[in-house]
Biopython code that builds the backbone (N, CA, C, O; Angstrom):
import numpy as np
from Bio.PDB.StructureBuilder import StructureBuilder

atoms = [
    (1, "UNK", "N", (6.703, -19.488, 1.050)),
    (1, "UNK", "CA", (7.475, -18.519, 1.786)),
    (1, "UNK", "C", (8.967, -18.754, 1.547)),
    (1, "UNK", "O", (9.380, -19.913, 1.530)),
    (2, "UNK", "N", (9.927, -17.569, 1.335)),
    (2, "UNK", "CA", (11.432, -17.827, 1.244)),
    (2, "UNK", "C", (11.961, -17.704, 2.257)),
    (2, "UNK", "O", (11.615, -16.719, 2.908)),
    (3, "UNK", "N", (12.905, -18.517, 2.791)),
    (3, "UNK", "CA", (13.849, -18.938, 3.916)),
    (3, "UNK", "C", (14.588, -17.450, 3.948)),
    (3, "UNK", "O", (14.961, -16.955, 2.884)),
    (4, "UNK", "N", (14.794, -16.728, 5.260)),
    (4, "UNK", "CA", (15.563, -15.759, 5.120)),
    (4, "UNK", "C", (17.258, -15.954, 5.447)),
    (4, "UNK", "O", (17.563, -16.773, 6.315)),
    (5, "UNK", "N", (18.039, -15.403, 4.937)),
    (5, "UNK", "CA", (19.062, -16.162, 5.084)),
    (5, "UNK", "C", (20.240, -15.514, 6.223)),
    (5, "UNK", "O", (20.270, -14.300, 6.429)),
    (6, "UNK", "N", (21.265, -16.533, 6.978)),
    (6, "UNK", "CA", (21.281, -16.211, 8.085)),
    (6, "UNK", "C", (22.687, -15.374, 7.699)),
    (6, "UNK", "O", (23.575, -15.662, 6.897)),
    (7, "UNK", "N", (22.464, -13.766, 8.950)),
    (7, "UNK", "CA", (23.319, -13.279, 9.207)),
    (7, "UNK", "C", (24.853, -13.247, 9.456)),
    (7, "UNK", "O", (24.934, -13.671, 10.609)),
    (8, "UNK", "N", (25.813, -13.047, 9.132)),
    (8, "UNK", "CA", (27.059, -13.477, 9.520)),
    (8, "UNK", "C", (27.371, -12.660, 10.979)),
    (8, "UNK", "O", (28.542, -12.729, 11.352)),
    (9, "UNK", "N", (26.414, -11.880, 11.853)),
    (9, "UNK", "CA", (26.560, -12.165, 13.282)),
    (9, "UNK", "C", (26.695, -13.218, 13.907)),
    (9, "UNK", "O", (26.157, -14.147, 13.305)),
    (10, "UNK", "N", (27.254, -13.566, 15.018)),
    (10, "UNK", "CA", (27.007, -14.626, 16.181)),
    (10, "UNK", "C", (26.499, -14.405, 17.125)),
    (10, "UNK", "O", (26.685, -13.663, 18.089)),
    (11, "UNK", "N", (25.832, -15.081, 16.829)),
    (11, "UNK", "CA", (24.499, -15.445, 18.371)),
    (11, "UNK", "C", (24.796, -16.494, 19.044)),
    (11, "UNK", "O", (25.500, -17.257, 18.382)),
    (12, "UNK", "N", (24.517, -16.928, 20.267)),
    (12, "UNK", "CA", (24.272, -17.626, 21.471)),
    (12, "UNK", "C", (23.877, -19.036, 20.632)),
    (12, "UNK", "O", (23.443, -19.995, 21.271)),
    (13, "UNK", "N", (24.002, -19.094, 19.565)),
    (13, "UNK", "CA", (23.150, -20.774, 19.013)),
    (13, "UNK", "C", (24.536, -20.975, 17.943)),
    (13, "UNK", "O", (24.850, -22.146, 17.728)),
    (14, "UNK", "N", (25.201, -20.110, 17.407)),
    (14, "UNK", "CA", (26.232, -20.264, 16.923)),
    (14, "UNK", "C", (27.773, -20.613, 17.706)),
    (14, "UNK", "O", (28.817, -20.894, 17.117)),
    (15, "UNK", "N", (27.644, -20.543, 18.673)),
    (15, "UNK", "CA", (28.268, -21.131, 19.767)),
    (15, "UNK", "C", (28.208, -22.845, 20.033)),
    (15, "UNK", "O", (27.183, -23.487, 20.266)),
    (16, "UNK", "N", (29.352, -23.286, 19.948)),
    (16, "UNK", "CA", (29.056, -24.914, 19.956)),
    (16, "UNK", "C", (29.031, -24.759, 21.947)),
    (16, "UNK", "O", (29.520, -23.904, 22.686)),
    (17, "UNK", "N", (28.051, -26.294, 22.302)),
    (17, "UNK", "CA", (28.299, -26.505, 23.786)),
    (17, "UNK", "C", (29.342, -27.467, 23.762)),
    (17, "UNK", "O", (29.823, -27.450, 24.895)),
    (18, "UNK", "N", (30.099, -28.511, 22.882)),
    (18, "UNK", "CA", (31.380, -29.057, 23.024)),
    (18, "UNK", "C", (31.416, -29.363, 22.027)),
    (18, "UNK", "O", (30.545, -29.179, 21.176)),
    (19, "UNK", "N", (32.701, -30.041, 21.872)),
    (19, "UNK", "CA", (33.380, -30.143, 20.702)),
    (19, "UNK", "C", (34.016, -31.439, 20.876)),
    (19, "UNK", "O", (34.085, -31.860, 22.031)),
    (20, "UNK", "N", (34.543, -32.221, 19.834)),
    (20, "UNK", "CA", (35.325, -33.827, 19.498)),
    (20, "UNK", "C", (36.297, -33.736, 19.655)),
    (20, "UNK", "O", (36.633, -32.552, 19.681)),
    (21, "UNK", "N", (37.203, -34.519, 19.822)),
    (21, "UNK", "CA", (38.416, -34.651, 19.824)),
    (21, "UNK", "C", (39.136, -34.686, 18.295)),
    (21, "UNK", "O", (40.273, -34.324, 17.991)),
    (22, "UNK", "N", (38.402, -35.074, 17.706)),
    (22, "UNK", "CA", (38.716, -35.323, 16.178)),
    (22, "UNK", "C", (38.714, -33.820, 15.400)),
    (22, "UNK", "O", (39.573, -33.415, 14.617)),
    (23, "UNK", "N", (37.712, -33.238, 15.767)),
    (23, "UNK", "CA", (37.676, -31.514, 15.384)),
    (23, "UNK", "C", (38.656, -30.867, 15.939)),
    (23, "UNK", "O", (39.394, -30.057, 15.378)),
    (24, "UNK", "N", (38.692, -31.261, 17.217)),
    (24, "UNK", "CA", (40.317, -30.241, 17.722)),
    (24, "UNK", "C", (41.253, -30.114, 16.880)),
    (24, "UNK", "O", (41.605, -29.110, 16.259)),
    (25, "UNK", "N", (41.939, -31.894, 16.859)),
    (25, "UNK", "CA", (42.817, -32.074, 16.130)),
    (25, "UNK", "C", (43.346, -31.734, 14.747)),
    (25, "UNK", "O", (44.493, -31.796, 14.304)),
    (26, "UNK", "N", (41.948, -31.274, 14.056)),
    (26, "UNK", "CA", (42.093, -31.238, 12.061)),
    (26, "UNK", "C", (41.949, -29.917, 12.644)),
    (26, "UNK", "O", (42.266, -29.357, 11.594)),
    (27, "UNK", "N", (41.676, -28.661, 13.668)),
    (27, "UNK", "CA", (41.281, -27.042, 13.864)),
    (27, "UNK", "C", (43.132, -26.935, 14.023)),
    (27, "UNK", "O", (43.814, -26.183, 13.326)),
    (28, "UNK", "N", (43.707, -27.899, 15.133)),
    (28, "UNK", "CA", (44.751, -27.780, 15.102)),
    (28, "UNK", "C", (45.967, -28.447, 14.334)),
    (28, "UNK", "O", (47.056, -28.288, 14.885)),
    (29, "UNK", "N", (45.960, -28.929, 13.543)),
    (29, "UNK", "CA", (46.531, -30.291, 12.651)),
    (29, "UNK", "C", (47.322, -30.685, 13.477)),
    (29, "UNK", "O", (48.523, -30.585, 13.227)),
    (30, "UNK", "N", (47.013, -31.076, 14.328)),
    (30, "UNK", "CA", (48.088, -32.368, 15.003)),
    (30, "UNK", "C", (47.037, -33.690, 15.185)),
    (30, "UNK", "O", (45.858, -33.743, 14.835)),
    (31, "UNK", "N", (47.901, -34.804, 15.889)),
    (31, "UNK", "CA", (47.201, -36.026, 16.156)),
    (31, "UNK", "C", (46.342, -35.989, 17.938)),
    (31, "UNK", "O", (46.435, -35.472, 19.052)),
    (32, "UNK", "N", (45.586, -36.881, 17.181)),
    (32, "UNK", "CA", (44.481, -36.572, 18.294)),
    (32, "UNK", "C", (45.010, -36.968, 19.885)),
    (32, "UNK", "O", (44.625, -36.530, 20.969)),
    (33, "UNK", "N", (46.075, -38.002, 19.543)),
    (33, "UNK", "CA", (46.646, -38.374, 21.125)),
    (33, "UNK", "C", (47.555, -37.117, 21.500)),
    (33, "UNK", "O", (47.643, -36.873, 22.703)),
    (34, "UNK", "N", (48.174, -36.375, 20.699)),
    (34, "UNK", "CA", (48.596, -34.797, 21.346)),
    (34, "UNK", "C", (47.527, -34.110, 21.805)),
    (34, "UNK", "O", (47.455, -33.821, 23.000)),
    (35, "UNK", "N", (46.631, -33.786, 20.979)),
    (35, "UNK", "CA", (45.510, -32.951, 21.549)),
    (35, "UNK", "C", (45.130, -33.190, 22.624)),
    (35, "UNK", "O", (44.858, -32.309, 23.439)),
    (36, "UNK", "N", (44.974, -35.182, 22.980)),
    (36, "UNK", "CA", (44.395, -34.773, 24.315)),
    (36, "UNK", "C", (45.217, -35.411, 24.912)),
    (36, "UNK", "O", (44.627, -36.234, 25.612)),
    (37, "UNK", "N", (46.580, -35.501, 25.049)),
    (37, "UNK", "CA", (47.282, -35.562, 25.918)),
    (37, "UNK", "C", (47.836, -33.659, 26.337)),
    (37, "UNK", "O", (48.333, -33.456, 27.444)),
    (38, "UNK", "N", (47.702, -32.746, 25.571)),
    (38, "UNK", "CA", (47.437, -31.520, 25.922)),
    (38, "UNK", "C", (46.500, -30.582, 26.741)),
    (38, "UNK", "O", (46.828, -29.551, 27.328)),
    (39, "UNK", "N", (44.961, -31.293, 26.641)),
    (39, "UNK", "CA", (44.054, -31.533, 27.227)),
    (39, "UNK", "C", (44.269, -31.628, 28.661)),
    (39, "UNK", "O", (44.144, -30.897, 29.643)),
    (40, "UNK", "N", (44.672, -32.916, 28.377)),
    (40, "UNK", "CA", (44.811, -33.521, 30.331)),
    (40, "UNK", "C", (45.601, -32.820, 30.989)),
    (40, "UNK", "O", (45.402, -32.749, 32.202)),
    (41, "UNK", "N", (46.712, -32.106, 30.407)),
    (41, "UNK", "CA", (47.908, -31.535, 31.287)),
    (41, "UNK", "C", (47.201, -30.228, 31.476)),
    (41, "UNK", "O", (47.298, -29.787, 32.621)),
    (42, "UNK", "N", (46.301, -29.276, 30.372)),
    (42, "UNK", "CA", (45.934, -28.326, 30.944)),
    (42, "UNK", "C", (44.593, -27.844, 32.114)),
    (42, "UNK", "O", (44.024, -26.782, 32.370)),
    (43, "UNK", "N", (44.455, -29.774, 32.792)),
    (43, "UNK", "CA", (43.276, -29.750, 33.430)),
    (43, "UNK", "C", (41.917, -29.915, 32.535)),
    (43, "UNK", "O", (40.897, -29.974, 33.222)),
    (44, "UNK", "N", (41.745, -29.992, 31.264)),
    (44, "UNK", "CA", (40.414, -29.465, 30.439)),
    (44, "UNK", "C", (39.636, -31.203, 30.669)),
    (44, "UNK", "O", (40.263, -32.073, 30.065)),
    (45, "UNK", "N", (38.735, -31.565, 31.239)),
    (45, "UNK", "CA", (38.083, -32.683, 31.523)),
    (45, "UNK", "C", (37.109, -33.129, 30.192)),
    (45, "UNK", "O", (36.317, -32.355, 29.655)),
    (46, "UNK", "N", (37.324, -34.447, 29.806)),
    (46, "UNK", "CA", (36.594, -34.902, 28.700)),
    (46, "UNK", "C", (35.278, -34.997, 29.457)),
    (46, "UNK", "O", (35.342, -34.934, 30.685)),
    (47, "UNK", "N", (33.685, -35.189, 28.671)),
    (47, "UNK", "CA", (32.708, -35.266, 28.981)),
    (47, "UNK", "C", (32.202, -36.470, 28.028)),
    (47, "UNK", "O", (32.334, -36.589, 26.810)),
    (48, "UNK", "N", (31.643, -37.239, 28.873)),
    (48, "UNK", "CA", (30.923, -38.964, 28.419)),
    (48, "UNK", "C", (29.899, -38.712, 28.310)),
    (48, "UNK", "O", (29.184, -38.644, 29.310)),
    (49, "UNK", "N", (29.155, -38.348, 26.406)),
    (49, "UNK", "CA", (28.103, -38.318, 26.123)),
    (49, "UNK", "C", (27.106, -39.167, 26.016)),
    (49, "UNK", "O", (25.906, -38.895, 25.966)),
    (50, "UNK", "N", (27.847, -40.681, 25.965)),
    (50, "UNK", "CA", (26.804, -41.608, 26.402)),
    (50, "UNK", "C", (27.559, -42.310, 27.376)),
    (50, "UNK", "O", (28.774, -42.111, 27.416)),
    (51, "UNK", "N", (26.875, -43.322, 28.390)),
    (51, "UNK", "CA", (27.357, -43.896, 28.996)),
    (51, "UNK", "C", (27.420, -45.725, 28.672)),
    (51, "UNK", "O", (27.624, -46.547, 29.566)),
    (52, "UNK", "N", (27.163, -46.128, 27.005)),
    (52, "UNK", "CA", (27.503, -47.050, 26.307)),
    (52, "UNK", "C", (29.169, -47.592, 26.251)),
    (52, "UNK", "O", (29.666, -46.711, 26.953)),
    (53, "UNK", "N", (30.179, -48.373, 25.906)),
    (53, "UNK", "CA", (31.191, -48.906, 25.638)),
    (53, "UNK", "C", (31.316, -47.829, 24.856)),
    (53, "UNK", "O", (31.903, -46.861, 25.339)),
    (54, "UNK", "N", (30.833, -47.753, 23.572)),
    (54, "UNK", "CA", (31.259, -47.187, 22.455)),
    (54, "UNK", "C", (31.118, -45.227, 22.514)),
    (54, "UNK", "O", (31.451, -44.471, 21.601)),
    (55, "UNK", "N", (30.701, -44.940, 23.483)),
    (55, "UNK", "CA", (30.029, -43.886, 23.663)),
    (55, "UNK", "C", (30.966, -42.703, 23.064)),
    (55, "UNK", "O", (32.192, -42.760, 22.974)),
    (56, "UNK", "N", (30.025, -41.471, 22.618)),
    (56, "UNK", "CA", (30.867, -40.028, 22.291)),
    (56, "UNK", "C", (31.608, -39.394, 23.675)),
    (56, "UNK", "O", (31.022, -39.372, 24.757)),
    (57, "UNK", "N", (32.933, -38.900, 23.489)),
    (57, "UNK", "CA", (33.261, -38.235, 24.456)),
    (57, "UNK", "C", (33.956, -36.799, 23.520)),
    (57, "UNK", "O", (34.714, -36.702, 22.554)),
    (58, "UNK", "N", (33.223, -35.819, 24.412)),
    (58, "UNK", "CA", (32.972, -34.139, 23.682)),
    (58, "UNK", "C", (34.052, -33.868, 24.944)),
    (58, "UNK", "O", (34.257, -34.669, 25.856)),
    (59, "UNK", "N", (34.613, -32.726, 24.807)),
    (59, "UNK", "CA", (34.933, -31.139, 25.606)),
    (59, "UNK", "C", (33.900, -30.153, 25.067)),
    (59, "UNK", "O", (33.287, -29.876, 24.037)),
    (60, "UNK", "N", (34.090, -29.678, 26.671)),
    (60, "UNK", "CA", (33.695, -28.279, 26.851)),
    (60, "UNK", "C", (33.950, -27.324, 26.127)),
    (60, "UNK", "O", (34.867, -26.693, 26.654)),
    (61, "UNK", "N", (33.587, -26.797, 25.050)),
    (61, "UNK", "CA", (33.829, -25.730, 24.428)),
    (61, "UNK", "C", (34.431, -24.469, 24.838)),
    (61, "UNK", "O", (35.373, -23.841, 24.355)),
    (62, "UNK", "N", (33.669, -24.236, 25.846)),
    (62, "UNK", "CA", (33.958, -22.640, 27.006)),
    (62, "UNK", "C", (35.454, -23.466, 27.438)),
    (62, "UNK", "O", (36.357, -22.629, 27.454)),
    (63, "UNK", "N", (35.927, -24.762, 27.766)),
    (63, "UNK", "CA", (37.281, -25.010, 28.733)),
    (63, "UNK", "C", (37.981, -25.008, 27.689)),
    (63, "UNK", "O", (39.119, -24.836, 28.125)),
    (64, "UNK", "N", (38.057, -25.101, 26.396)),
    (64, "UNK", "CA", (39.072, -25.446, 25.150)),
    (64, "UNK", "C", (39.099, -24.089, 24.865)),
    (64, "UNK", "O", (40.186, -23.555, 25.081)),
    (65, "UNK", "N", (37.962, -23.180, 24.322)),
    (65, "UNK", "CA", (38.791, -22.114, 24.274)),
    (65, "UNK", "C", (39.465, -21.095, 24.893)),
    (65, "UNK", "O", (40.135, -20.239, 24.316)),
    (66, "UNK", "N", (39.221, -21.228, 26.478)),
    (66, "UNK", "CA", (39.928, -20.601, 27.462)),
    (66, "UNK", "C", (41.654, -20.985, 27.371)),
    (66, "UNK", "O", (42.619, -20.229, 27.479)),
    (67, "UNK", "N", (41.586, -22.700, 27.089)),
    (67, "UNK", "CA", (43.102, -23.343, 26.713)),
    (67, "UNK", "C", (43.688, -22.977, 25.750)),
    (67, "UNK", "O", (44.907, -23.081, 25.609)),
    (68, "UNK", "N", (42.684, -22.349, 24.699)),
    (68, "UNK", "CA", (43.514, -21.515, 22.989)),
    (68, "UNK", "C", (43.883, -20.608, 23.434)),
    (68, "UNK", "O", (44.989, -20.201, 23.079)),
    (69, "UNK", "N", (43.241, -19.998, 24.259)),
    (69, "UNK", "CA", (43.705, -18.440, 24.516)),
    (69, "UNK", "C", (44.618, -18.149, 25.269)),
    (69, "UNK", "O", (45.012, -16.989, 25.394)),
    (70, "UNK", "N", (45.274, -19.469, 26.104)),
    (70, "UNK", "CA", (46.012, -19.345, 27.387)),
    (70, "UNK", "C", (47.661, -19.704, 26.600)),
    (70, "UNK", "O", (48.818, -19.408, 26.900)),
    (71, "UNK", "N", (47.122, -20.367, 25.646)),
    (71, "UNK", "CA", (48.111, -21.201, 24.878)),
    (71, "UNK", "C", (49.592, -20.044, 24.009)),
    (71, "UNK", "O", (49.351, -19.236, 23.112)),
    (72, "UNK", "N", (50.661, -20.239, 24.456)),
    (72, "UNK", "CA", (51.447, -19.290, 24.132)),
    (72, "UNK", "C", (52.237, -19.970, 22.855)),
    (72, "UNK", "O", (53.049, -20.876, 23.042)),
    (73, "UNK", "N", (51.825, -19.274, 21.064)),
    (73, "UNK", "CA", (51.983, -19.209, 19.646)),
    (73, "UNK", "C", (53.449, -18.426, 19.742)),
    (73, "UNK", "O", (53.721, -17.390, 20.349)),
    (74, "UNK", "N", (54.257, -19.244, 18.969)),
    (74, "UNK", "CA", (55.690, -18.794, 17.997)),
    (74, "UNK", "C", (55.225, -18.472, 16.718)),
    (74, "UNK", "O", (54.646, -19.093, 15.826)),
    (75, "UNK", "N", (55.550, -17.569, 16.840)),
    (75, "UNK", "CA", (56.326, -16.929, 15.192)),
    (75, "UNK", "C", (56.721, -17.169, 14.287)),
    (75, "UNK", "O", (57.111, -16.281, 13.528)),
]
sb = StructureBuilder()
sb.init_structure("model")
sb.init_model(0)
sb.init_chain("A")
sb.init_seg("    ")
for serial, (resi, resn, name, xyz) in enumerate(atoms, 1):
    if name == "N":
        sb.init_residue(resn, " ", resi, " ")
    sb.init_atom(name, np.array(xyz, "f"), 0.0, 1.0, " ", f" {name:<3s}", serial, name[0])
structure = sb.get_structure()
C-alpha cells in the first residue's frame, strides 16, 4: 500500500501542545536568557516536563503565541 501524502492544511495534530525554550529562541534569533526573561515579564509560565534534576521544561504553545501576537514589531 502507498503512504498518502499529507495535506498542507492544518489540523488540530499540526498544532504543537508546547514548545522549548531553545526553539523560541532560533524562531526568534535571540538568546535564550532574553526569551525567557521576556517570558517571565509577560506572565507566560514555564511547564516541568519531568520532575527529574535534569528535567525538560516546555511553554505553552496557546500562552507564547498569544505573547507573539500581543508583541508590538518595528519597521
Amino acid at each position: 500500500m502507498s503512504r498518502s501524502r499529507k495535506t498542507s492544511q492544518n489540523t488540530d495534530e499540526d498544532v504543537p501542545l508546547t514548545v522549548s525554550l531553545k526553539t523560541l529562541a532560533r524562531r526568534l534569533d535571540a538568546h535564550r536568557s532574553s526569551v525567557r526573561r521576556w517570558l517571565t515579564e509577560a506572565g507566560v509560565s514555564p511547564i516541568a516536563v519531568s520532575r527529574e534534576k535534569n528535567g525538560a521544561i516546555r511553554y505553552h504553545w496557546p500562552d507564547v503565541e498569544a505573547w507573539l501576537a500581543a508583541r508590538e514589531y518595528v519597521d
